[in-house]
Structure formats: structure tokens, C-alpha cells
N, CA and C atoms of all chains as a GROMACS GRO file, in nm:
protein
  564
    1UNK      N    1   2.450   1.139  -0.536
    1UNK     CA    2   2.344   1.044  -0.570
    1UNK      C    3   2.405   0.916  -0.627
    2UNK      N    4   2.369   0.817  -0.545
    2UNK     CA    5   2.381   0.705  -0.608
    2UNK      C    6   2.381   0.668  -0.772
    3UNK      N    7   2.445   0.543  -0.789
    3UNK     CA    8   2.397   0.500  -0.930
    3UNK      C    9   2.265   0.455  -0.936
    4UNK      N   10   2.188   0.363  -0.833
    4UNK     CA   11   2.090   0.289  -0.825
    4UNK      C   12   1.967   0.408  -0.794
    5UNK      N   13   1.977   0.516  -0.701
    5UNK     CA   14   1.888   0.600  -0.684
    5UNK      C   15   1.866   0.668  -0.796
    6UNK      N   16   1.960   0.701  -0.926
    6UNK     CA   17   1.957   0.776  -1.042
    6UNK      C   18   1.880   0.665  -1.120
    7UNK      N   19   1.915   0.583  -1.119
    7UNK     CA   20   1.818   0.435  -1.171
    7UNK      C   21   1.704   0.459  -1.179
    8UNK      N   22   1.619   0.456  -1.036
    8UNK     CA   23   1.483   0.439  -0.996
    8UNK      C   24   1.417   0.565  -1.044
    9UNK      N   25   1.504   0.692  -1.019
    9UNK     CA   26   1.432   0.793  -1.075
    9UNK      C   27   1.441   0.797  -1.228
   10UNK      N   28   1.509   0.766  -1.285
   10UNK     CA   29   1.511   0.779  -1.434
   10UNK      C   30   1.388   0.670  -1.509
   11UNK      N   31   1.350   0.568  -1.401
   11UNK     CA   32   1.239   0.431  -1.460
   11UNK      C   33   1.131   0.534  -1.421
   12UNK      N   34   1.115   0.556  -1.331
   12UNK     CA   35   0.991   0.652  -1.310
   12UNK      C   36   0.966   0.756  -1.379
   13UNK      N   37   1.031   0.832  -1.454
   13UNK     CA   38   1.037   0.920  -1.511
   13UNK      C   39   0.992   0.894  -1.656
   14UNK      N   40   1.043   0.754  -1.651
   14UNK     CA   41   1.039   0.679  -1.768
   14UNK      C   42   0.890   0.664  -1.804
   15UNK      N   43   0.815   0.583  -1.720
   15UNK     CA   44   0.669   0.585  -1.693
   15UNK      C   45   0.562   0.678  -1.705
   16UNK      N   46   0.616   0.788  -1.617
   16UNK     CA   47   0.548   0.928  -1.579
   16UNK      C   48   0.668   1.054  -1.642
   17UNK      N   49   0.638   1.078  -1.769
   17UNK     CA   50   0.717   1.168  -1.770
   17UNK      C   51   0.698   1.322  -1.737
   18UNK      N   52   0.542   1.302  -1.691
   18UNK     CA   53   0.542   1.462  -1.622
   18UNK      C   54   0.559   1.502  -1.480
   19UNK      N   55   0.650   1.378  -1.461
   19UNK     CA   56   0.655   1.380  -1.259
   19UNK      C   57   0.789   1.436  -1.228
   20UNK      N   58   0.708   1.493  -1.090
   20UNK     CA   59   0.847   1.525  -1.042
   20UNK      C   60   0.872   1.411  -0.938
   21UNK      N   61   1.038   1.381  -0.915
   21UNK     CA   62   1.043   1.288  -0.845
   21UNK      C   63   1.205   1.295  -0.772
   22UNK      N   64   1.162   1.261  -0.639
   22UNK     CA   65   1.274   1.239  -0.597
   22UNK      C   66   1.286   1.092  -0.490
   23UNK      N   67   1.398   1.077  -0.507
   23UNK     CA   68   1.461   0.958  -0.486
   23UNK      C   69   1.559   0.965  -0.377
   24UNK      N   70   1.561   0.939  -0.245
   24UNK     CA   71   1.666   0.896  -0.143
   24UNK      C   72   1.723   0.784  -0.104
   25UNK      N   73   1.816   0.753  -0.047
   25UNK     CA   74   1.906   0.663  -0.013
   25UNK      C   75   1.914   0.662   0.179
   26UNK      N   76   1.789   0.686   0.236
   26UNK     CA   77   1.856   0.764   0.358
   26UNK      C   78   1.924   0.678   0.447
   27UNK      N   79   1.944   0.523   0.447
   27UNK     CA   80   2.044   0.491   0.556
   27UNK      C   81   2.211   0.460   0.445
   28UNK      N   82   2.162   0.500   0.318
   28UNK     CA   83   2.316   0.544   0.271
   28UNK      C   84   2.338   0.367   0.231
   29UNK      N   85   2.271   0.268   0.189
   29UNK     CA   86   2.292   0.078   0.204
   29UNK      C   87   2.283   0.068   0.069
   30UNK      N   88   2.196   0.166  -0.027
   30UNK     CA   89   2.200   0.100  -0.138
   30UNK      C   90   2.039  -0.012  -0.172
   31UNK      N   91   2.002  -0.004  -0.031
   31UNK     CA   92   1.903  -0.109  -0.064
   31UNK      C   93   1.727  -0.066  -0.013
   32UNK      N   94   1.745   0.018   0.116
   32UNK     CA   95   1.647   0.093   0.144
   32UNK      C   96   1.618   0.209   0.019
   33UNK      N   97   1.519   0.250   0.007
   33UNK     CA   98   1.482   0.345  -0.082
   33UNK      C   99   1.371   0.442  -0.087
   34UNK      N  100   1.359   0.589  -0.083
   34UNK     CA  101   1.265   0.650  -0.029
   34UNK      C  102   1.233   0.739  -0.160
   35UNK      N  103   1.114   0.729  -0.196
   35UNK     CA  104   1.083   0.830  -0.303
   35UNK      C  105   0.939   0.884  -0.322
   36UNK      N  106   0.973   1.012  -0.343
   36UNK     CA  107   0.818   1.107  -0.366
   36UNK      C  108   0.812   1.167  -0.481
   37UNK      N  109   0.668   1.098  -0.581
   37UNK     CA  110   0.664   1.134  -0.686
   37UNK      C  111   0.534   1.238  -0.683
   38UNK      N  112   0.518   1.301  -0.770
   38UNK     CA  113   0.420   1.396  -0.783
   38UNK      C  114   0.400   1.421  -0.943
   39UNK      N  115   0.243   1.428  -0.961
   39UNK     CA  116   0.237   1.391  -1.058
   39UNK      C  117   0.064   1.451  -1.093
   40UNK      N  118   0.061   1.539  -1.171
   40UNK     CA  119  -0.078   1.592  -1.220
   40UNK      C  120  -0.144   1.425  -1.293
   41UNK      N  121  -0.135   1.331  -1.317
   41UNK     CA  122  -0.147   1.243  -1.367
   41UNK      C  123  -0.220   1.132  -1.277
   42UNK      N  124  -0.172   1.145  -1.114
   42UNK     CA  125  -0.291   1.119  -1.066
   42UNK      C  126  -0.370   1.133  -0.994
   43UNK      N  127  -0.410   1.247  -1.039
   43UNK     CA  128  -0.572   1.338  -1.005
   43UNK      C  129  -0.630   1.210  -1.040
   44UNK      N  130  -0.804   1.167  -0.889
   44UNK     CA  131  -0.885   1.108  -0.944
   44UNK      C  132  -0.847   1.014  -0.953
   45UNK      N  133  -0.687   0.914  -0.884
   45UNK     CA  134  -0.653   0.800  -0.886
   45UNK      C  135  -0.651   0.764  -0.791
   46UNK      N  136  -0.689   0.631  -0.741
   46UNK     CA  137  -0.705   0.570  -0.584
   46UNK      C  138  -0.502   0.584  -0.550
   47UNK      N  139  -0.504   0.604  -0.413
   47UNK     CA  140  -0.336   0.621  -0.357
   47UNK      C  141  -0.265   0.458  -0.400
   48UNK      N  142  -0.389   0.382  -0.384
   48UNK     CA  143  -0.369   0.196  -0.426
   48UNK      C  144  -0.275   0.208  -0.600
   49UNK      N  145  -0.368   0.278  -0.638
   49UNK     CA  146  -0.323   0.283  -0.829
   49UNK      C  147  -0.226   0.396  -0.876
   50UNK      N  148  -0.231   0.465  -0.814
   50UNK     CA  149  -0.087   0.551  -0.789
   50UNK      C  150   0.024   0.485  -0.746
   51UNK      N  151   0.027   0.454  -0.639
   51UNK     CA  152   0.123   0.358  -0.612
   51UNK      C  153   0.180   0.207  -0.712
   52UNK      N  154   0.037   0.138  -0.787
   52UNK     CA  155   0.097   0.077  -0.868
   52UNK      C  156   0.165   0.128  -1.008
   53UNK      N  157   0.091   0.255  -1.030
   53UNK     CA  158   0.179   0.322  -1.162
   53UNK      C  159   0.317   0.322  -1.158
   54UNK      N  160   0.369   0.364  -0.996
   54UNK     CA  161   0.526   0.426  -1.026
   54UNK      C  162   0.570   0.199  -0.977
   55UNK      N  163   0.517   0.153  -0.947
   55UNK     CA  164   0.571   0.042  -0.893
   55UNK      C  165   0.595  -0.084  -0.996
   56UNK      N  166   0.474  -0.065  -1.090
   56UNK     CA  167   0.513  -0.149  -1.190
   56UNK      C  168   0.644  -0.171  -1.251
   57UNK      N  169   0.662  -0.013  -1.335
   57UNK     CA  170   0.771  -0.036  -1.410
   57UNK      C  171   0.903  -0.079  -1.366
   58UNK      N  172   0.931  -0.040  -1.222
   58UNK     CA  173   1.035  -0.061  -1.128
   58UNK      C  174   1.022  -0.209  -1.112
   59UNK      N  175   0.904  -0.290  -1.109
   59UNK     CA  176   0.891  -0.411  -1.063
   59UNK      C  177   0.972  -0.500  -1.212
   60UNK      N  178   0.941  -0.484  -1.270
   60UNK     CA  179   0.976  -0.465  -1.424
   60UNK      C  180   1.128  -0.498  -1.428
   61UNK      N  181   1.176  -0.365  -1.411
   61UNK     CA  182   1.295  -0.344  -1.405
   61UNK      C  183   1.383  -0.392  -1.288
   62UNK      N  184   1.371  -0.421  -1.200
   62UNK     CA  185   1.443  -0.487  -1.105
   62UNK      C  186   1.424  -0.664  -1.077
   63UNK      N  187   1.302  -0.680  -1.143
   63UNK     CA  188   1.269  -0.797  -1.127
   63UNK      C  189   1.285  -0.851  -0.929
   64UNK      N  190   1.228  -0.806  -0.880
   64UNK     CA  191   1.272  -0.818  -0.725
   64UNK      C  192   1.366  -0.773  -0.634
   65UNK      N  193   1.474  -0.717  -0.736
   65UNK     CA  194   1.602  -0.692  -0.665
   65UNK      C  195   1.555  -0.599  -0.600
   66UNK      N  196   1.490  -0.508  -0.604
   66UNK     CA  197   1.444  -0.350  -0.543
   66UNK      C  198   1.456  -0.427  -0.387
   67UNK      N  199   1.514  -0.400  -0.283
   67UNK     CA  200   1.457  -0.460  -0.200
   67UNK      C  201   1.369  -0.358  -0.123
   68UNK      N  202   1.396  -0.263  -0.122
   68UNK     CA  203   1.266  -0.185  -0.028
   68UNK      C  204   1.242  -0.048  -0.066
   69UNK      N  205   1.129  -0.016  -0.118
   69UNK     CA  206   1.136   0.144  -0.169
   69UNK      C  207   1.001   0.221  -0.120
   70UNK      N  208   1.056   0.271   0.012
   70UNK     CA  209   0.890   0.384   0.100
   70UNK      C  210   0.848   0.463  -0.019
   71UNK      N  211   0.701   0.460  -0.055
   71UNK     CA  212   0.674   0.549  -0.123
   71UNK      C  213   0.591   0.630  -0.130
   72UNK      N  214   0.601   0.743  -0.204
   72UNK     CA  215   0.474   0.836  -0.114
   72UNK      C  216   0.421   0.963  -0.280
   73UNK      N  217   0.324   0.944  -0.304
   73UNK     CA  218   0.279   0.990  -0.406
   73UNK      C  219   0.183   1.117  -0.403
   74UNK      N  220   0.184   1.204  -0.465
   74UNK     CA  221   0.050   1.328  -0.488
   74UNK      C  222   0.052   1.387  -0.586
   75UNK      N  223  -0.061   1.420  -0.620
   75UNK     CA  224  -0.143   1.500  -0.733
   75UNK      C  225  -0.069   1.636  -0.689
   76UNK      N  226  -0.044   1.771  -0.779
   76UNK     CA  227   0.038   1.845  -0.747
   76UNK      C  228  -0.055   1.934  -0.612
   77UNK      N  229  -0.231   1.928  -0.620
   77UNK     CA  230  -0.265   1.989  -0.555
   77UNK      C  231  -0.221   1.984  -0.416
   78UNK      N  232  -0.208   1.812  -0.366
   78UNK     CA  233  -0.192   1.739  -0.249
   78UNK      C  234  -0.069   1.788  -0.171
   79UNK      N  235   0.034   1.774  -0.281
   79UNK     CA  236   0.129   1.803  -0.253
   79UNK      C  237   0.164   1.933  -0.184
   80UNK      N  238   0.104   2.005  -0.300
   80UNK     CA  239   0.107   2.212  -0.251
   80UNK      C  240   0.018   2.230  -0.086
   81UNK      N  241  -0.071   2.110  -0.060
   81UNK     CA  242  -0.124   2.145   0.122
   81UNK      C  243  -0.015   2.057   0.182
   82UNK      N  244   0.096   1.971   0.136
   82UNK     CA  245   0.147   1.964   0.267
   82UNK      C  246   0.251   2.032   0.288
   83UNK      N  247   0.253   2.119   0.225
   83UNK     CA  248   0.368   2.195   0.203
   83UNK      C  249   0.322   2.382   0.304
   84UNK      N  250   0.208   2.348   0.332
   84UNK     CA  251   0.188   2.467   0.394
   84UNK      C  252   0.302   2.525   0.514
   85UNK      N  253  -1.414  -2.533  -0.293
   85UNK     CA  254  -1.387  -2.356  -0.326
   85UNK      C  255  -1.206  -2.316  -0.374
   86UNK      N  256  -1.207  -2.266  -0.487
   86UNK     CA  257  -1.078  -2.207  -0.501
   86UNK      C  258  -1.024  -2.102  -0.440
   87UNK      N  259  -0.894  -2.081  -0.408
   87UNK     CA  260  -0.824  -1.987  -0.288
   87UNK      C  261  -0.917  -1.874  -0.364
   88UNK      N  262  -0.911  -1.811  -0.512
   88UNK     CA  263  -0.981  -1.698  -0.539
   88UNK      C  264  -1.149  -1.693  -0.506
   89UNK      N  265  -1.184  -1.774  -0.500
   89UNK     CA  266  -1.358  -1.802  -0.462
   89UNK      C  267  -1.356  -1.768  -0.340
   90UNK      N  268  -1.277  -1.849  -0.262
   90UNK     CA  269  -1.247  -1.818  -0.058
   90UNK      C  270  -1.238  -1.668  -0.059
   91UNK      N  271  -1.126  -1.571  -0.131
   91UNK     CA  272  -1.083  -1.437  -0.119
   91UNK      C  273  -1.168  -1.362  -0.146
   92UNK      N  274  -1.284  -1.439  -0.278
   92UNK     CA  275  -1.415  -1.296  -0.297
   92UNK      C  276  -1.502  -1.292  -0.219
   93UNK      N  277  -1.507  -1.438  -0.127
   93UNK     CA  278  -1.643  -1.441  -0.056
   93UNK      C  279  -1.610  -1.388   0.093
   94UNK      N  280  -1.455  -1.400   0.121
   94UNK     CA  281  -1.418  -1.325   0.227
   94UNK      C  282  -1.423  -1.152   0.205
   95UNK      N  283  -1.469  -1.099   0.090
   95UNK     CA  284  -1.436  -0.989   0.098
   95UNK      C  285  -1.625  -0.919   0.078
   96UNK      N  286  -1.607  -1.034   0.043
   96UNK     CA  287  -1.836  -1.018  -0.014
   96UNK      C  288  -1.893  -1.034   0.112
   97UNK      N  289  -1.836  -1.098   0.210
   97UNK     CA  290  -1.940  -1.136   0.320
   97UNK      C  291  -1.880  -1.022   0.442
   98UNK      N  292  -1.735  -0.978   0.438
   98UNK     CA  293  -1.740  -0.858   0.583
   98UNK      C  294  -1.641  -0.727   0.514
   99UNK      N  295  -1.779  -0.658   0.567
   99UNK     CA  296  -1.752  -0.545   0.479
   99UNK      C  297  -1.601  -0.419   0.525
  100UNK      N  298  -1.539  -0.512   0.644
  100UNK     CA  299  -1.399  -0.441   0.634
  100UNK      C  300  -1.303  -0.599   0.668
  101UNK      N  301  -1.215  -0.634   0.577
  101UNK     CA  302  -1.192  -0.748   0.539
  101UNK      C  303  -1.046  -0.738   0.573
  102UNK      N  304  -0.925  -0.741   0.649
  102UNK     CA  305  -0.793  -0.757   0.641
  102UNK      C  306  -0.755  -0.845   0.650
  103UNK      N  307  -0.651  -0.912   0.560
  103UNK     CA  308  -0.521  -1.058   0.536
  103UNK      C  309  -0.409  -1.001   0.597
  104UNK      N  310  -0.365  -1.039   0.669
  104UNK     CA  311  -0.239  -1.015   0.791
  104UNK      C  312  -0.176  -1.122   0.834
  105UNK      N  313  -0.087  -1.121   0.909
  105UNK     CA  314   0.021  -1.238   0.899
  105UNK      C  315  -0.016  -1.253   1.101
  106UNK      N  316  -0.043  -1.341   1.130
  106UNK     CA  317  -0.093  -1.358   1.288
  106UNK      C  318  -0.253  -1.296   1.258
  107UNK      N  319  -0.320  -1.261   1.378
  107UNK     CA  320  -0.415  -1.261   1.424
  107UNK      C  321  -0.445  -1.059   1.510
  108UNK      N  322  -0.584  -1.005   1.451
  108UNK     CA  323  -0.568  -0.931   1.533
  108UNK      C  324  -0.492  -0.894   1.700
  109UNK      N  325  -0.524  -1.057   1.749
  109UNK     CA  326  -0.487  -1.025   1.895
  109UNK      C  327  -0.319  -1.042   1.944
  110UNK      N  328  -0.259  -1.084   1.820
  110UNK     CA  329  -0.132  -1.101   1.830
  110UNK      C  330  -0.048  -1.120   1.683
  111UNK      N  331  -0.068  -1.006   1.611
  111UNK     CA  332  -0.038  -0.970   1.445
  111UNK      C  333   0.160  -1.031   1.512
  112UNK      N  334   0.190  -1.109   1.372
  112UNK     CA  335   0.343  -1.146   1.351
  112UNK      C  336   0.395  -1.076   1.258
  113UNK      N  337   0.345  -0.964   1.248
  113UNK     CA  338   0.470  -0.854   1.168
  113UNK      C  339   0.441  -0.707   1.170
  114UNK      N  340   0.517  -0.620   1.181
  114UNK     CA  341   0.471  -0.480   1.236
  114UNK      C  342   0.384  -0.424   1.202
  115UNK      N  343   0.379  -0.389   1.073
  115UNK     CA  344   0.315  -0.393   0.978
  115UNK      C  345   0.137  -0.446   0.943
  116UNK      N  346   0.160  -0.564   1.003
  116UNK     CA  347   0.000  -0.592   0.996
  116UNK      C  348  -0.059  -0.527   1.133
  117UNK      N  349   0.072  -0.510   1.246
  117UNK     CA  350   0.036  -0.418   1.335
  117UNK      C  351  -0.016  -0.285   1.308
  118UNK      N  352   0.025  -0.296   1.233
  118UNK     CA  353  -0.001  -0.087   1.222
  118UNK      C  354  -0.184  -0.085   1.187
  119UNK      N  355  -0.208  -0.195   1.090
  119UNK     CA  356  -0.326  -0.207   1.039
  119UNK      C  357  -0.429  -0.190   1.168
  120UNK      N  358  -0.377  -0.317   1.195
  120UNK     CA  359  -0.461  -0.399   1.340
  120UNK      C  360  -0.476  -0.229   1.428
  121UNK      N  361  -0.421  -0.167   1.457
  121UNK     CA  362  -0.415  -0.073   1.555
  121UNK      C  363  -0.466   0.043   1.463
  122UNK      N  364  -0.497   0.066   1.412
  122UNK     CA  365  -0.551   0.171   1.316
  122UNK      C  366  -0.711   0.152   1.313
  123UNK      N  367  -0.714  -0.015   1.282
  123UNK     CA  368  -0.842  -0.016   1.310
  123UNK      C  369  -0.919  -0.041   1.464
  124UNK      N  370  -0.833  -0.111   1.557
  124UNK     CA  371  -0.929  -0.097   1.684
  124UNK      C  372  -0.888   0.061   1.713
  125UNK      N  373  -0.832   0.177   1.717
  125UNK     CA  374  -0.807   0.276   1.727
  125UNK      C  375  -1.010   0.324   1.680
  126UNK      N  376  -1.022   0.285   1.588
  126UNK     CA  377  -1.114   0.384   1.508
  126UNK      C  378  -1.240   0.285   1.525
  127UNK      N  379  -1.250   0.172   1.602
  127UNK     CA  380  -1.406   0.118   1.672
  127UNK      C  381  -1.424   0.035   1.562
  128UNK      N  382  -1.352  -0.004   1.435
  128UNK     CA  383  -1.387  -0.075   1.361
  128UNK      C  384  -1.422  -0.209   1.356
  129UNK      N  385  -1.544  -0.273   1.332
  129UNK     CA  386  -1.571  -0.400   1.338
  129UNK      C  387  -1.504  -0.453   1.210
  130UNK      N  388  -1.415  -0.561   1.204
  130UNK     CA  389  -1.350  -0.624   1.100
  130UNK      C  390  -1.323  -0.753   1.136
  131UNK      N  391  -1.275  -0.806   0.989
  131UNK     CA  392  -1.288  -0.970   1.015
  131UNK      C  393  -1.106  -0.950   0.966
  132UNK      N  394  -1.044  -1.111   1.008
  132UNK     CA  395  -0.920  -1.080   0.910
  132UNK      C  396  -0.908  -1.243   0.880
  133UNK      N  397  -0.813  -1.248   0.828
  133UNK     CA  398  -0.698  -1.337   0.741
  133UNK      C  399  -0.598  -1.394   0.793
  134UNK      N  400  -0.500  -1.496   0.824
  134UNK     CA  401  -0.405  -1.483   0.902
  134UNK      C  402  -0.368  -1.545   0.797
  135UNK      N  403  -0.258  -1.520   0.715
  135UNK     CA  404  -0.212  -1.586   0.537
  135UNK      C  405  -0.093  -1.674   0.635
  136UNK      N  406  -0.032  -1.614   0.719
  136UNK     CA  407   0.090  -1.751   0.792
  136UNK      C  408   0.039  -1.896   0.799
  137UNK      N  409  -0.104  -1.903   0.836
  137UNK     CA  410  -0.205  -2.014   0.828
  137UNK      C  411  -0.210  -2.082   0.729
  138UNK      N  412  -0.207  -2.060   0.578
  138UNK     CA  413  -0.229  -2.109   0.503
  138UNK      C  414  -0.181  -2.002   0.336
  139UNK      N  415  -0.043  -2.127   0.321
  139UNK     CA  416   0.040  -2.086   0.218
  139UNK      C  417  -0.054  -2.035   0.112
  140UNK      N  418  -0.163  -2.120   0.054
  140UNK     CA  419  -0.203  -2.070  -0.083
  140UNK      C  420  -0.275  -1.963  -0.049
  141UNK      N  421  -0.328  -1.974   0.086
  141UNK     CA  422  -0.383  -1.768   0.071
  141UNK      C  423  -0.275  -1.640   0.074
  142UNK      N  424  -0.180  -1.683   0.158
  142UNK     CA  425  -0.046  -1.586   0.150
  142UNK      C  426  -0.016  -1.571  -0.004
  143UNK      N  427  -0.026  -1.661  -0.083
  143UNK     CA  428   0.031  -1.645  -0.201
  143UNK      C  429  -0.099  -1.510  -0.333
  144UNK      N  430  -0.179  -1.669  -0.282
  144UNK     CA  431  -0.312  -1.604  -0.358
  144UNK      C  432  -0.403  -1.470  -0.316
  145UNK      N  433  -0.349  -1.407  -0.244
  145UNK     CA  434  -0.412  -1.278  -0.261
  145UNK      C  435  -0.303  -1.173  -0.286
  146UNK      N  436  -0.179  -1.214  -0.273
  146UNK     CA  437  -0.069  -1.131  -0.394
  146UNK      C  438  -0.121  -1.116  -0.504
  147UNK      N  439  -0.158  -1.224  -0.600
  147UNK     CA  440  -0.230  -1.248  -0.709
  147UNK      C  441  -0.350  -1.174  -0.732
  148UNK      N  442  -0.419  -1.207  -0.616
  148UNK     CA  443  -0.596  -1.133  -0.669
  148UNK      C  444  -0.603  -0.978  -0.700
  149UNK      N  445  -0.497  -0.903  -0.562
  149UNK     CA  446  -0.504  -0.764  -0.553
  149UNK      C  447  -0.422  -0.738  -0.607
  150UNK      N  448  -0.301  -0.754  -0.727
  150UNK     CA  449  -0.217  -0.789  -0.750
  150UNK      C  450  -0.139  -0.672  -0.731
  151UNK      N  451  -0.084  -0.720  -0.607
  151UNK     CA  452  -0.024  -0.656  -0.435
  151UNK      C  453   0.080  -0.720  -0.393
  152UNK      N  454   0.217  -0.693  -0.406
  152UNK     CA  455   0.323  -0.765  -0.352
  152UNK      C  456   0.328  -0.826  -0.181
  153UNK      N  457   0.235  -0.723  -0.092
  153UNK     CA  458   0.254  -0.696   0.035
  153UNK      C  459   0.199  -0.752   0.102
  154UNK      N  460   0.162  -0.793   0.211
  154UNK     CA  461   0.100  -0.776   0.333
  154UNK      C  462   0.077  -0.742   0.459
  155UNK      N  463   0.014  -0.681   0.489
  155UNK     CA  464  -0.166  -0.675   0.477
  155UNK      C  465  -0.163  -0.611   0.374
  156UNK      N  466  -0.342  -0.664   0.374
  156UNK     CA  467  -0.416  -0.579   0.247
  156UNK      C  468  -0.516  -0.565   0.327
  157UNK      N  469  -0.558  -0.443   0.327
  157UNK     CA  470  -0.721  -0.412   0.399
  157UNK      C  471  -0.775  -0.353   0.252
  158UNK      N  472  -0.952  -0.466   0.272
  158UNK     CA  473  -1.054  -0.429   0.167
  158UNK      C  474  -1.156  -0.370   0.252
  159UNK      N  475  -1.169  -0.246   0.187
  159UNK     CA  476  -1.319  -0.246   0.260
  159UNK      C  477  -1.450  -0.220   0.150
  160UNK      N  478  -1.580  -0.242   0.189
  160UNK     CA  479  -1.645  -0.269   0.087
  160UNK      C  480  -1.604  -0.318  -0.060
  161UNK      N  481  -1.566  -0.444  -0.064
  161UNK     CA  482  -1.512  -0.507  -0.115
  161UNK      C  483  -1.425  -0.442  -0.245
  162UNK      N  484  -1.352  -0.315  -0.189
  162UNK     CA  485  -1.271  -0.248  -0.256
  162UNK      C  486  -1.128  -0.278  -0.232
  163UNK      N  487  -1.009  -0.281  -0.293
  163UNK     CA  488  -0.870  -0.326  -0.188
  163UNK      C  489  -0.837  -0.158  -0.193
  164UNK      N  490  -0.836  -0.133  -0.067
  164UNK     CA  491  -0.748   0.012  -0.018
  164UNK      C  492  -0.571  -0.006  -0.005
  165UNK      N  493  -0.517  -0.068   0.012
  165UNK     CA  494  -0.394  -0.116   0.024
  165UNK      C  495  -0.332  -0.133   0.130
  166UNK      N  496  -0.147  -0.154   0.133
  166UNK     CA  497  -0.118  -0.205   0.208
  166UNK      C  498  -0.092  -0.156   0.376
  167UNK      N  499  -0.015  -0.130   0.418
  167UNK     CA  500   0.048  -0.059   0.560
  167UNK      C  501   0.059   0.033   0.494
  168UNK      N  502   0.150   0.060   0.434
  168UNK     CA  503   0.196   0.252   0.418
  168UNK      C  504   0.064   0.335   0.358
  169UNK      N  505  -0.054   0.274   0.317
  169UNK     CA  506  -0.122   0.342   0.233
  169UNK      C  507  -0.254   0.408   0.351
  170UNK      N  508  -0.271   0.272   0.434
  170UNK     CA  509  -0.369   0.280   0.519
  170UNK      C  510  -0.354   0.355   0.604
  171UNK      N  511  -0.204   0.390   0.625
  171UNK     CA  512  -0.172   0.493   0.759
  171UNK      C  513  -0.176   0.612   0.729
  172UNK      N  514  -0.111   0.645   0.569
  172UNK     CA  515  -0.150   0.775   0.541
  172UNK      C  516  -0.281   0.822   0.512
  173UNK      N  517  -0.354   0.702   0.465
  173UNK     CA  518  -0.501   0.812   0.452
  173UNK      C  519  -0.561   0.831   0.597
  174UNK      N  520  -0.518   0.694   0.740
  174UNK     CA  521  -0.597   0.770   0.879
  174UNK      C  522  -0.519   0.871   0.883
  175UNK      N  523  -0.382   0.935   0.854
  175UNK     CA  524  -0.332   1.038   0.862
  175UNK      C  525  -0.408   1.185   0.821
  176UNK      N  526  -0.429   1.178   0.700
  176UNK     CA  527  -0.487   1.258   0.585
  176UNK      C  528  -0.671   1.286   0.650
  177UNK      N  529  -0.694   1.191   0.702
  177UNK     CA  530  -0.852   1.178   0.720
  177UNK      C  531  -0.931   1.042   0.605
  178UNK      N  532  -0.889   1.034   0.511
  178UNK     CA  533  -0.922   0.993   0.420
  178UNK      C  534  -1.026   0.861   0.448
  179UNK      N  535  -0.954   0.818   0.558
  179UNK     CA  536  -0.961   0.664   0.548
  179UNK      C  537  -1.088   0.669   0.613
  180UNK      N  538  -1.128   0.743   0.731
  180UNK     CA  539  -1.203   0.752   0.865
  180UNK      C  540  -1.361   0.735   0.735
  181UNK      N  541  -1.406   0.860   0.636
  181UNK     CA  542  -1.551   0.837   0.592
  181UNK      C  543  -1.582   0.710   0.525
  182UNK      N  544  -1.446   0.630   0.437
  182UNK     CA  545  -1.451   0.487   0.389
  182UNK      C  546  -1.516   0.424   0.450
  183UNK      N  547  -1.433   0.391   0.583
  183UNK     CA  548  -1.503   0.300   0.734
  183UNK      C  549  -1.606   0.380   0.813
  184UNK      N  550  -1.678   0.497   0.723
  184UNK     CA  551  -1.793   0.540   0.828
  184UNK      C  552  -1.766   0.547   0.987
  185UNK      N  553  -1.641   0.595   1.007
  185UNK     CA  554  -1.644   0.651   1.163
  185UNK      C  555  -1.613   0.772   1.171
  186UNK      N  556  -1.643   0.840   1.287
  186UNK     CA  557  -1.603   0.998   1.275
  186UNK      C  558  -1.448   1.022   1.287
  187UNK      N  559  -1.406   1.128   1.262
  187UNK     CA  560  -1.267   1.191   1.245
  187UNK      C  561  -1.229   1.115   1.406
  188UNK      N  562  -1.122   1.028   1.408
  188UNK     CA  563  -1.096   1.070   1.571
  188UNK      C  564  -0.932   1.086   1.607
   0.00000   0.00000   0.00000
């Protein structure tokens, strides 16, 4: 794991500390960024405001540098059906 | 009218509203593609935005939805979000009862 991928997950964590989260690197650049957080926290939250929870603080913290981070969020229930 | 006055009344007057970069009939970034095709996919009547047209709307609806991205699809003058969000809920189903069309 990267330094920068240990980064992003540790700000998020930072935010949401009851999430689970993981963080990829998948073309290996340092600059693409793929992460799935999960999070009992947002039950009952539009995918819009989920997405800004984990995005803020990162926005925050990188001040722009982030250049690209896919992201993909669920409530633990969500998570447990795509996992069927 | 201020760019934010233009953005509420574009979103008050059609009730599925997308800002995209080109034009349904020829979107200039993949992305607003995905939108564009998601919704003629699903029979949707919508109006859009072309923000390449005009800097202070590209800017100013970063601001309103305060949304780094574009597109932004509103519908009933709600912001649903950007490309990645809109594809996973037609994925999920989610999106289809929003826009009142059947599963397809």
C-alpha cells in the first residue's frame, strides 16, 4: 500500500470513524484512486450526501491535489446484498 | 437574472433538469454521455445545460450543488448527482421510480 492510499484511508477514517474502508491504487500512478467505504452512518442518506461526507474532508486535505478518486459507498445493509 | 436565479428557475421549471458539457445530441465529455444515454435509454423527457456555453454557469452550479463535477442531473428540483452516482442507482433500480418510469 501506498503512502498516499494509507493517506486517504486514514482522512476517511478520520471523518467516519465507524467505516470500513478500503482504498486502491489500481493502475499502480499514484493518482487514480478507488475506494469503498461502508458505513452504518449512512443509513437514510441520499448516495449525493454520502458521497459528500467521505469527499469533504479529503477535499480539505488535498486541497485539489486528489486528482481522481472512483467512489462507491453503502450502508452495511447495501453492502451485505451485493455481496450475495 | 443572477447565474443562481437562472439555475433555480432551470431546475423549478423542468422537472428532470441536466448541466452537461455539449448538448444531448452530441455531449463533449463521456461522462455527460453516460447521463445523456441513461436517460434517452429510460424515455425520459429532460431539458439540459450545456455549461461549455457559458463560463459563469460551468462555474456557478459547482457552487449551487456544491458539486465539484459535471453533469449534475436534478430531478424534481432535487440534485441526484453526478455520472458515477446516476449510473449506479439505474444500476441498483433506484433511479428508474425518481423519474417515474418502469424498471427497464
Amino acid at each position: 500500500m501506498s503512502d498516499l492510499t494509507k493517506q486517504i484511508e486514514e482522512i476517511i477514517l478520520g471523518a467516519i470513524p465507524n467505516a470500513q474502508v478500503m482504498v486502491r491504487d489500481p493502475m499502480n500512478d499514484g493518482a487514480h484512486f478507488e475506494a469503498t467505504v461502508i458505513s452504518e452512518s449512512f443509513v437514510g442518506m441520499s448516495l449525493v450526501n454520502q458521497h459528500r461526507q467521505v469527499m469533504q474532508p479529503l477535499k480539505n486535505a488535498f486541497a485539489g491535489d486528489l486528482h481522481a478518486l472512483a467512489l462507491k459507498t453503502y450502508t452495511p445493509e447495501k453492502w451485505a446484498s451485493t455481496q450475495g | 437574472m443572477t447565474i443562481t436565479e437562472r439555475i433555480q428557475n432551470d431546475i423549478d421549471t423542468n422537472r428532470v433538469m441536466l448541466f452537461m458539457k455539449g448538448i444531448p445530441e452530441a455531449p463533449m465529455c463521456g461522462f455527460s454521455k453516460s447521463v445523456v444515454d441513461i436517460l434517452k435509454h429510460l424515455d425520459v423527457d429532460f431539458a439540459s445545460a450545456n455549461v461549455l456555453e457559458h463560463m459563469e454557469l460551468r462555474e456557478g452550479i459547482k457552487e449551487f450543488s456544491d458539486w465539484p463535477t459535471i453533469p449534475q442531473l436534478y430531478v424534481d428540483g432535487k440534485f441526484i448527482g453526478g455520472c458515477d452516482i446516476t449510473v449506479e442507482m439505474f444500476q441498483s433500480g433506484e433511479l428508474q421510480p425518481l423519474l417515474q418510469v418502469k424498471d427497464a
